[in-house]
C-alpha positions as CSV (number, residue, x, y, z in Angstrom):
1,X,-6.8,7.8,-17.3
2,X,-4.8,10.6,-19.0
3,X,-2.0,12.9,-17.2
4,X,-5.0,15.9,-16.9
5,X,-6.9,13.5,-14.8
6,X,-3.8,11.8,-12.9
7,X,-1.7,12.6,-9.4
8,X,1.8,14.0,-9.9
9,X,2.4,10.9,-8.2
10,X,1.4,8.4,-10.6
11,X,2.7,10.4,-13.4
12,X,5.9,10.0,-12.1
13,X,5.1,6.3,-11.5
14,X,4.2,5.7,-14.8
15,X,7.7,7.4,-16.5
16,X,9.5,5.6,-14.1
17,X,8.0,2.7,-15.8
18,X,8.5,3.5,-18.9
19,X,11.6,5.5,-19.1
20,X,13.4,4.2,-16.1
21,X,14.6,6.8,-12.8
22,X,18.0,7.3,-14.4
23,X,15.6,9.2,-17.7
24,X,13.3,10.9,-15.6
25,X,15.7,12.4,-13.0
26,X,17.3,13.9,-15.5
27,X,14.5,15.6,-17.6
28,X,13.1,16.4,-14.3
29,X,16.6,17.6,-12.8
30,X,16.8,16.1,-9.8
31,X,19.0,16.1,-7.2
32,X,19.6,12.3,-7.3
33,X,18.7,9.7,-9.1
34,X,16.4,8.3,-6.6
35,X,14.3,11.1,-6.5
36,X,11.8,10.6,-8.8
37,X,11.2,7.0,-6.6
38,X,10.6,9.2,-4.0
39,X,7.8,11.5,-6.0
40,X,5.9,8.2,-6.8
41,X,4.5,7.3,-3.2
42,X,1.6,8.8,-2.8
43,X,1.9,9.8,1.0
44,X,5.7,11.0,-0.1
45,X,6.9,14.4,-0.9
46,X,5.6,16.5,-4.6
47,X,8.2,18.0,-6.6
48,X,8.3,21.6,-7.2
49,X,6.0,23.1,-9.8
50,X,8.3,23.7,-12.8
51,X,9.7,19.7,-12.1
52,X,5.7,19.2,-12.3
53,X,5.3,20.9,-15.3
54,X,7.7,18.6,-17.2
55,X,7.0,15.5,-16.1
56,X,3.6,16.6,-17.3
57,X,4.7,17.5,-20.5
58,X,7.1,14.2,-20.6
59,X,4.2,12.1,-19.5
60,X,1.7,14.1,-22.4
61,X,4.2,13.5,-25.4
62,X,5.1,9.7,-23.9
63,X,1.2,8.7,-24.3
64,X,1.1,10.4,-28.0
65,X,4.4,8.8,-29.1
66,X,3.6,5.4,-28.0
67,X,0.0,5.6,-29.7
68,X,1.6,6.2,-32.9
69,X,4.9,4.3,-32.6
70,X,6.5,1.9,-30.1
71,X,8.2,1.9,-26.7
72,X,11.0,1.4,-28.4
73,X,10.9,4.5,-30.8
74,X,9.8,6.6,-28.1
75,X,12.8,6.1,-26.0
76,X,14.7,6.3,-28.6
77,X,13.1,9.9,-29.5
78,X,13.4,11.3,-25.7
79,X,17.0,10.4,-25.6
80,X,18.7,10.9,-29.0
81,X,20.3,13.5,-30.5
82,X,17.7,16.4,-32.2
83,X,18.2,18.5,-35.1
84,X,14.8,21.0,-34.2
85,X,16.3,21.1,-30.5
86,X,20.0,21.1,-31.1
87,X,20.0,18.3,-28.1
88,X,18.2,15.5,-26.6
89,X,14.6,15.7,-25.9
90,X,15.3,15.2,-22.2
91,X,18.3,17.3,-22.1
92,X,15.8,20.2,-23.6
93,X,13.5,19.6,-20.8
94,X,16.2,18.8,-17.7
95,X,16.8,23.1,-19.0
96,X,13.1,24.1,-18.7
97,X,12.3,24.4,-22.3
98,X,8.6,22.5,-22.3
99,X,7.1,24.7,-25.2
100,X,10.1,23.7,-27.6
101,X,10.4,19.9,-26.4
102,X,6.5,19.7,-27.2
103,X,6.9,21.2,-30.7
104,X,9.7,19.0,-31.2
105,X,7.4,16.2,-30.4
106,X,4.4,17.6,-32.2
107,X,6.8,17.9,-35.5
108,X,7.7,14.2,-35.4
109,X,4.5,12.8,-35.0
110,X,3.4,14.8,-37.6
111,X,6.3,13.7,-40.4
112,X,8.1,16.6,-40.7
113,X,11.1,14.8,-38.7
114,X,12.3,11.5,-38.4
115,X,14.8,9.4,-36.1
């Protein structure tokens, strides 16, 4: 299953996973770090539609990292230091900007940037 076809709640399942609560409470902006545990039960409270939007968007460019790299380099790209975005991936999306975080992505995958 893809994120198009997948409950906000397993998204967020899924990141936590792979990125850990600590990562996706702060690209999500949560209150608290135990939030996005909260947003993975199913019966449990959604987060608001912009935090929606990014864990979308996190979740998207995850998928399409991981295809063409590893875990490893993936992580490493959400969390370090970005010349395109002047931050870190996650920092860029914690401040809303999903359209620059996803060209960001889409310019590593496609080799005009490197770790």
């Amino acid at each position: 299953m893809d994120g198009a076809t997948l409950s906000i709640h397993d998204i967020t399942r899924q990141l936590n996973q792979w990125l850990g609560n600590s990562l996706v409470a702060v690209l999500s902006s949560a209150k608290d770090v135990r939030e996005p545990s909260e947003w993975e039960n199913s019966d449990g409270a959604e987060p608001p539609s912009d935090v929606q939007e990014r864990l979308r968007s996190a979740h998207s460019v995850w998928g399409r990292m991981v295809h063409k790299t590893s875990d490893d380099e993936a992580r490493l790209w959400f969390t370090g230091s970005n010349k395109l975005l002047s931050t870190a991936p996650v920092v860029a999306l914690r401040d809303g900007r999903v359209k620059d975080f996803e060209e960001a992505a889409d310019a590593f995958l496609g080799g005009a940037w490197s770790l």
